[in-house]
N, C-alpha and C positions, 0 to 999 in steps of 0.2 A: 889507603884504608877506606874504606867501605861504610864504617859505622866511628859514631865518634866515643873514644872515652875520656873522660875529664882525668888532668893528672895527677888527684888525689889517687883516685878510683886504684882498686887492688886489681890486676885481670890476671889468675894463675893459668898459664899453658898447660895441657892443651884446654880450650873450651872453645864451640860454639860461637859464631855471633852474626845474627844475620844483618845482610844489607839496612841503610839506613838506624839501624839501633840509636839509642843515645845514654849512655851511662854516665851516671854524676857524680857530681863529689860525695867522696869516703864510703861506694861503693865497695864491695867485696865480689867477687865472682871465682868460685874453686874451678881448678880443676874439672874436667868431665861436665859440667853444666851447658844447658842447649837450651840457646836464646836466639830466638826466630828473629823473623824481618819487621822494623819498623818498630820497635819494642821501646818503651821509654821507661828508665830503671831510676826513680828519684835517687835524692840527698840520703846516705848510708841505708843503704838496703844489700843485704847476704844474700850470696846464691849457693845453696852448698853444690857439691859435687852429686851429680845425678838428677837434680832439677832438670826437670822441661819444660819450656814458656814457648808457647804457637808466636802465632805474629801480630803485632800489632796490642799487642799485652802495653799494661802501663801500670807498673807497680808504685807507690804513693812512697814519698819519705819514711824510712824507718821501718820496714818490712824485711822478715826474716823471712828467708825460703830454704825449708830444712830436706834436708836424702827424703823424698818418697813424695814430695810435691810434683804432680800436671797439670799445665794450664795450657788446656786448648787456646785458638783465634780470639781476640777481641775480649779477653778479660780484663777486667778493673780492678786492682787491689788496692782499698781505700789507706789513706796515713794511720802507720803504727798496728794497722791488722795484723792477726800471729797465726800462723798453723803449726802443729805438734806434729812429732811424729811417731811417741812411744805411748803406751796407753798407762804404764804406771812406771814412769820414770824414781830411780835413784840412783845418787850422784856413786856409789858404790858396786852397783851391779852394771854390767855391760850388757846393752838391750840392743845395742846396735843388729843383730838379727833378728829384733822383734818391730823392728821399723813398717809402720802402715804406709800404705798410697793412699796417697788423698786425692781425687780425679778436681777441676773446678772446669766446666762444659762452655762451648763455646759460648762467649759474649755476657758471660755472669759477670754480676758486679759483688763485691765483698766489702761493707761498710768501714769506714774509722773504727778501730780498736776491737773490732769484732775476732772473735776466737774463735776457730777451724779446727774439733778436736780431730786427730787422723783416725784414716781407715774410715771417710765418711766421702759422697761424692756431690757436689754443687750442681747441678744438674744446669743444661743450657738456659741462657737468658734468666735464670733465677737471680734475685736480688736479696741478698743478706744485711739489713739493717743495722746502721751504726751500731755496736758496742753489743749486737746477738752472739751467742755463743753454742754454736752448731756442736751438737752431738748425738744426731743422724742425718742421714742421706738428705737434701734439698732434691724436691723432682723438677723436671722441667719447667722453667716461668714462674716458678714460685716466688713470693714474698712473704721474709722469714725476717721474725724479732725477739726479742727480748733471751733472758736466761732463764735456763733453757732457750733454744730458741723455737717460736710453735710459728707453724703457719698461716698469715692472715689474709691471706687474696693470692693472686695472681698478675704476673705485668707482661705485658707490650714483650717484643725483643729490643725497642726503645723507652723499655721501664717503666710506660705508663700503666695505670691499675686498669686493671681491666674488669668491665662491669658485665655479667653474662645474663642474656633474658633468660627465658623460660625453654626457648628450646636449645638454650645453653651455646649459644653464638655471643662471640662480644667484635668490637671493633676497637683498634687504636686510634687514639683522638689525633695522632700526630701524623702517622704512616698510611691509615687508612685500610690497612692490612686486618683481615678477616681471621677469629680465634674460636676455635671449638672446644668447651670441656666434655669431658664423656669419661666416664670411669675413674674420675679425681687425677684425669691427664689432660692437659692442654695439649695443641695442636694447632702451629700452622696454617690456615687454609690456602 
């Protein structure tokens, strides 16, 4: 075997599981779920059927991944974060095809206990603040808090805030890597 599961861990046939993986105790993984290479799934964390997780993902203890969850390369799912995937669930009506995608873009991080309402997208390297609760879109490189969650800067693709002069250029303190705002979009250089 290729990737390791712990033998609490649930793994339903068929799914998914790329090289190097590592799933831990009192995991759950359904059926149809597709979990990339190098992925690290804490202490009980659900994968329902229809999840996709890129490679190198590392979802935190106690994270639930419901039908309509994508996570691109290199996301962070912080302990006990939640995403939804009905917009106005009741335990009586069947919504199961009113189910949202929720996109979360490469290399984004999604804080401790922060709430991911669906049908919203994390846009790349955006970072979602402990215990924020997202209900809309995150753009690229953002830094997002509170509840609601609003906008309050911009970071690094290694999360650092990024400070932009006047002709709207920042640098990362850590990478060195060169950041353009223009049109309330980071970029790059």
């Amino acid at each position: 075997m290729s990737y390791f599961v712990h033998p609490t861990a649930v793994v339903d046939e068929p799914c998914q599981i790329g090289v190097g993986t590592r799933v831990w105790h009192f995991c759950h993984l359904m059926a149809g779920c597709q979990i990339g290479k190098e992925c690290i799934l804490g202490q009980n964390v659900f994968v329902a059927s229809g999840v996709v997780l890129g490679d190198r993902v590392k979802v935190q203890n106690n994270v639930s991944l419901y039908e309509g969850v994508v996570c691109e390369d290199d996301v962070f799912l912080g302990p006990s974060m939640v995403f939804t995937n009905v917009l106005n669930p009741r335990s009586f009506v069947n919504r199961k095809s009113e189910f949202k995608v929720t996109m979360v873009g490469k290399g984004a991080t999604i804080g401790a206990n922060a709430t991911i309402v669906c049908g919203n997208t994390i846009g790349r390297y955006a970072l979602v603040g402990a215990g924020a609760v997202v209900t809309s879109s995150v753009p690229d490189y953002a830094l997002v808090v509170g509840n609601p969650a609003r906008q309050i800067g911009w970071v690094s693709a290694l999360g650092h805030t990024l400070s932009f002069d006047e002709q709207g250029r920042a640098t990362c303190p850590e990478s060195g890597k060169q950041y353009k705002l223009k049109d309330n979009q980071v970029v790059e250089l």
